[in-house]
C-alpha positions as CSV (number, residue, x, y, z in Angstrom):
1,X,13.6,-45.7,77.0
2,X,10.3,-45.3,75.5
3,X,8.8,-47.8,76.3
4,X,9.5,-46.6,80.4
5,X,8.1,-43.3,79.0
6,X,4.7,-44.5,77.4
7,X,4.5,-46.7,80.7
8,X,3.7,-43.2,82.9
9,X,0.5,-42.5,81.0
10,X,-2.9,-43.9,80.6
11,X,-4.5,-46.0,77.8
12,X,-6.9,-42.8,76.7
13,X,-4.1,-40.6,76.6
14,X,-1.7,-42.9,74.9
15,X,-4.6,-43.8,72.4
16,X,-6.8,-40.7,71.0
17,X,-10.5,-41.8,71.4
18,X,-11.5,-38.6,69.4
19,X,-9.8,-39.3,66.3
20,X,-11.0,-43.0,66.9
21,X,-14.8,-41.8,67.0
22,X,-13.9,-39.6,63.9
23,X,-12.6,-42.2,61.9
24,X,-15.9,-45.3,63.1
25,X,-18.1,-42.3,62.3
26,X,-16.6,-41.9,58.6
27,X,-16.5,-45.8,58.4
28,X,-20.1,-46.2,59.8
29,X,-20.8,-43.1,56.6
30,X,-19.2,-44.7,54.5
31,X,-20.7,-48.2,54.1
32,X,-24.4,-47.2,54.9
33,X,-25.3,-43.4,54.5
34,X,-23.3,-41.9,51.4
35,X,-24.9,-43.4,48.2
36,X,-22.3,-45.6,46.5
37,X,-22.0,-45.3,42.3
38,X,-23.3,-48.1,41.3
39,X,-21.3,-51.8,41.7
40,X,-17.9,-51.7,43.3
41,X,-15.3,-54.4,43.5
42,X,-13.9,-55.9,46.8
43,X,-11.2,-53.7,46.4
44,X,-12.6,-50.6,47.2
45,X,-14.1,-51.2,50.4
46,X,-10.7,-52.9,51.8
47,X,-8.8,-49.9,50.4
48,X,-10.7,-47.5,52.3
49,X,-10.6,-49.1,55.7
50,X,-7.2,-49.9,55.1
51,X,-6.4,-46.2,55.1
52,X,-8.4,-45.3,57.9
53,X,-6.6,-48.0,59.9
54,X,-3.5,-46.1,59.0
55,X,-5.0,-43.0,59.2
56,X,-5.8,-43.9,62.9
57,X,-2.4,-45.4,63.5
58,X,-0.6,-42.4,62.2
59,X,-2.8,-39.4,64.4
60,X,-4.1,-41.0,67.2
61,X,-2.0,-43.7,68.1
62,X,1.3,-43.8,70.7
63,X,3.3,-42.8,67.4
64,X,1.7,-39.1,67.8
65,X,3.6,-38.7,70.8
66,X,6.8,-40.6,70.0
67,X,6.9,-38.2,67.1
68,X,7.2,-35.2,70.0
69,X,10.1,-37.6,71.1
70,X,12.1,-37.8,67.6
71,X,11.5,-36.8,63.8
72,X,12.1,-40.2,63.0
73,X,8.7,-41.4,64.6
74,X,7.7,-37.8,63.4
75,X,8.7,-39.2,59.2
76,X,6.6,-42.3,60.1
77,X,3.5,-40.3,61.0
78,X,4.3,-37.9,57.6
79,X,4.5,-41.0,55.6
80,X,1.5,-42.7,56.8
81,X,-0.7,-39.8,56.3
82,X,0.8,-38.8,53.0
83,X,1.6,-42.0,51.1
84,X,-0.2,-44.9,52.9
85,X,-3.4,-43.4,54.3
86,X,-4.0,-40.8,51.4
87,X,-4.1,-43.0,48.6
88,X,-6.1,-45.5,50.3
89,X,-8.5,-44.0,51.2
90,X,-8.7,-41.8,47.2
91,X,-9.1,-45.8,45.5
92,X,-11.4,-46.7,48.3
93,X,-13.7,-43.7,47.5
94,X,-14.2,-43.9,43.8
95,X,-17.6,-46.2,43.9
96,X,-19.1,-43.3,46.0
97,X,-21.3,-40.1,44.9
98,X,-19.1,-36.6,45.4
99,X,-21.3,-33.8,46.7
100,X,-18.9,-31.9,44.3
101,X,-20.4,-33.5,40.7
102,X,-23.9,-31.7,41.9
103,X,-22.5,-28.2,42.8
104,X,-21.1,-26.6,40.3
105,X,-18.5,-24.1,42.2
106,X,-17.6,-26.8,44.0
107,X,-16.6,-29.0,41.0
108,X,-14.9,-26.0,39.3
109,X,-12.5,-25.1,42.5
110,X,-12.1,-29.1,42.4
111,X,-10.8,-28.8,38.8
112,X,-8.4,-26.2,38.9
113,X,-7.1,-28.2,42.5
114,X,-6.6,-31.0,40.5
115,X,-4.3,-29.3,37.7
116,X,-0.7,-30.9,38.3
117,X,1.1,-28.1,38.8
118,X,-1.7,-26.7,41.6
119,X,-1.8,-30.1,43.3
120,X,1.8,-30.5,43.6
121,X,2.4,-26.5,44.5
122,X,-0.2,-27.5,47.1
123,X,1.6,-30.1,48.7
124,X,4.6,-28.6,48.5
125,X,3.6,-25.2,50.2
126,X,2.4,-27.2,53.3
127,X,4.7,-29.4,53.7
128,X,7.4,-26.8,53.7
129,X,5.4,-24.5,55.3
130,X,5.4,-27.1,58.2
131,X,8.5,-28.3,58.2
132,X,10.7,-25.3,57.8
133,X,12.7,-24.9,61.5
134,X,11.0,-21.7,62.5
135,X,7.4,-22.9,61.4
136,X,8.0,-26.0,62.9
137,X,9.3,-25.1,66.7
138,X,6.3,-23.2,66.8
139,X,3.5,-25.4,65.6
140,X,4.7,-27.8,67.9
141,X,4.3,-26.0,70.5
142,X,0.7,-24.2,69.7
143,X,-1.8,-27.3,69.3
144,X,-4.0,-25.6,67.2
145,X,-1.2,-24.5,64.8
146,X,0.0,-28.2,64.6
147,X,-3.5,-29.3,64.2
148,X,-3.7,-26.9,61.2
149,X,-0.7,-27.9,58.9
150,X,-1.2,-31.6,59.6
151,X,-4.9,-31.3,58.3
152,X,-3.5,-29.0,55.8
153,X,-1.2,-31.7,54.7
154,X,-3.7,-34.3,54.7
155,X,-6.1,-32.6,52.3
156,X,-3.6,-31.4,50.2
157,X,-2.1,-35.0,49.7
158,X,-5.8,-36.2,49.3
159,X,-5.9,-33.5,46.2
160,X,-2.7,-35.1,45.1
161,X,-3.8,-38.6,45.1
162,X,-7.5,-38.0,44.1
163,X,-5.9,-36.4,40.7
164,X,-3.3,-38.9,40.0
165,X,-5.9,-41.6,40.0
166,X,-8.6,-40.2,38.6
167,X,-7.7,-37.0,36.4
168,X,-4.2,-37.6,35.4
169,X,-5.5,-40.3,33.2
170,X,-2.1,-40.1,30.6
171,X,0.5,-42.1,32.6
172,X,3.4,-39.7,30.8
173,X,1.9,-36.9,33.1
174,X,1.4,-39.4,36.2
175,X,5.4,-40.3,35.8
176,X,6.0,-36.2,35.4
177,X,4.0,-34.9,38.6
178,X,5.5,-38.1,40.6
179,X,9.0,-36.7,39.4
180,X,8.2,-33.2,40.3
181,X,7.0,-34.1,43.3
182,X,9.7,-36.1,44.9
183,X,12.2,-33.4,43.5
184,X,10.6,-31.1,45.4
185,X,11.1,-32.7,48.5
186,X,14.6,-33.4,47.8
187,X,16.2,-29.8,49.2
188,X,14.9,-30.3,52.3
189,X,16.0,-34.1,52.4
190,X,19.5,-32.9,51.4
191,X,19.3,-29.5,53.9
192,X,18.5,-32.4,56.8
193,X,20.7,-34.6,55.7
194,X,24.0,-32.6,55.3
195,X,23.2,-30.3,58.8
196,X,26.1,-31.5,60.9
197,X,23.6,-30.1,63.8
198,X,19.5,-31.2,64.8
199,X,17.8,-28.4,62.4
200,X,14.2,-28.2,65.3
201,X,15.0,-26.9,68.3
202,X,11.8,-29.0,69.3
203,X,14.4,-31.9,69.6
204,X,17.6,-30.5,71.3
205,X,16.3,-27.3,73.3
206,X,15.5,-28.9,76.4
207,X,12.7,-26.1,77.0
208,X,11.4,-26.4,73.2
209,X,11.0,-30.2,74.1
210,X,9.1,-29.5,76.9
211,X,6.7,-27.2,75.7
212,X,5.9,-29.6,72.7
213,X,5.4,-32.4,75.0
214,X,3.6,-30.4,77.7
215,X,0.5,-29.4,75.0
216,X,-0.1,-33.4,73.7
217,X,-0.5,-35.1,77.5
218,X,-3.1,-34.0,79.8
219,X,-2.7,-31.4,82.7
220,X,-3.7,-34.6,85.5
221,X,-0.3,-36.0,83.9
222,X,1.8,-33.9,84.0
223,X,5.3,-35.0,85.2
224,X,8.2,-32.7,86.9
225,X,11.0,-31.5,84.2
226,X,13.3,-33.9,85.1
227,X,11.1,-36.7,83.5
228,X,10.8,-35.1,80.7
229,X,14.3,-33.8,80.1
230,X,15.8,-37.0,80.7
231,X,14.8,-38.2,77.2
232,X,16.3,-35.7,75.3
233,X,19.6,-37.8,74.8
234,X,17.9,-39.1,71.4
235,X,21.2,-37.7,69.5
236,X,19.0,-35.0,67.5
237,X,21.7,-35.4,64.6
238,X,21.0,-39.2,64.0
239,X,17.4,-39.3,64.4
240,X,17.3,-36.2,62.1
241,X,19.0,-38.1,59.1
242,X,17.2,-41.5,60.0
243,X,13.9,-39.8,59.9
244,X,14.8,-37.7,56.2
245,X,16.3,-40.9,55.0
246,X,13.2,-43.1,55.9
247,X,11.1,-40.4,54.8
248,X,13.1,-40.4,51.4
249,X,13.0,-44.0,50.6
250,X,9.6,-44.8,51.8
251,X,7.8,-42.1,49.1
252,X,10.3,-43.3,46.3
253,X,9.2,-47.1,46.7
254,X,5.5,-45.7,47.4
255,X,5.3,-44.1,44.5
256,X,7.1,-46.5,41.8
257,X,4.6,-49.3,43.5
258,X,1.4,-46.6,42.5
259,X,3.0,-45.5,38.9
260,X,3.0,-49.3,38.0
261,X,-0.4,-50.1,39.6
262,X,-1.9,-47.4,37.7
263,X,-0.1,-47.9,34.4
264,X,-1.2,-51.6,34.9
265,X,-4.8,-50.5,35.7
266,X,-4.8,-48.1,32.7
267,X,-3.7,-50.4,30.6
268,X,-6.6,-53.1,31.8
269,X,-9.3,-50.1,31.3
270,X,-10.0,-51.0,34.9
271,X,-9.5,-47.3,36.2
């Protein structure tokens, strides 16, 4: 069924060529105009365009408007950004210079970012703010409001990461702020999971649905209702606890695999 509705429209629109330009232009920056640190290993480099890959997969791909389809494609797109892309892209940026280590302010708002209880309160307040149902509906229906938490979401988990890698250096407080953070997560993973009903309207009110479809596909595109409407038998309920339960799992395996990495890298004085 989705693949009949990804069929009905064009390659640009399935396929965001601005988020495509944004992402060569930070590659293109990144390898010949920001000054690197000194020597940097393989690893680095690979890291970084890793993320952006993922980065690119999970905002400007078809996934972006599956995710208007169901919240499982939506948990994909949340994990990509979040715990794929993010930390990528923080290990593929060490070797470079940070505009912040030359402006004083700058480095001081940095350091009080990077403090594990702000990081985590930061990631917690946008991705709550995002996802409660009220919130939610709406920003999926105003672009711009959409636009705002997702980028607000994305920095914040770049605060996250950059911090766990780089000032969390005791692994005791790395294991504590990874805790903290999945706990966090875990009353709106429980809400999702016990609702014996689809918690967005965005994927069970048939006008909702529309409206969030309607402000991702071009006006030239546009389809009558009908079309539209007759994807909404994804059972909301299902896709609901498949999407919290991938979510779930995916940042628990994500972030034993980084907890070990860095206690092994610590431990190797390679970080």
């Amino acid at each position: 069924m989705i693949a009949i509705f990804l069929d009905e429209f064009h390659f640009s629109t399935l396929w965001n060529g601005g988020i495509f330009l944004f992402c060569a232009f930070i590659i293109i920056g990144y390898f010949f105009m920001i000054p690197s640190r000194g020597k940097s290993g393989i690893l680095h480099p690979i890291s970084f365009l890793l993320g952006m890959v993922v980065l690119f997969l999970a905002a400007g791909s078809p996934l972006n408007i599956i995710g208007r389809l169901t919240l499982q494609a939506h948990m994909y797109q949340i994990v990509g950004l979040l715990f794929i892309a993010a930390p990528l892209l923080v290990i593929g940026w060490r070797p470079k210079s940070w505009i912040s280590q030359k402006i004083s302010w700058i480095e001081k708002t940095l350091t009080f970012l990077r403090k594990p209880a702000t990081a985590i309160i930061l990631l917690t307040v946008f991705f709550y703010g995002y996802h409660t149902p009220l919130m939610f509906d709406i920003a999926r229906v105003e672009l711009y409001w959409n636009h705002f938490f997702m980028l607000g979401l994305f920095m914040a988990a770049l605060n996250f990461w950059s911090a766990f890698f780089y000032y969390w250096l005791e692994n005791r407080i790395r294991w504590y702020a990874m805790a903290i953070q999945i706990s966090a997560f875990l009353p709106y993973c429980f809400y999702g999971l016990l609702s014996s009903t689809g918690i967005y309207r965005t994927y069970k009110d048939p006008a909702v649905f529309l409206e969030s479809l309607r402000v991702c596909i071009p006006v030239d595109l546009q389809m009558p209702d009908e079309f539209y409407v007759g994807f909404l038998p994804f059972d909301p309920v299902y896709e609901q606890q498949m999407g919290i339960l991938i979510f779930l799992f995916s940042i628990a395996l994500i972030s034993v695999i980084t907890l070990v990495w860095s206690q092994r890298q610590f431990k190797n004085k390679i970080t």
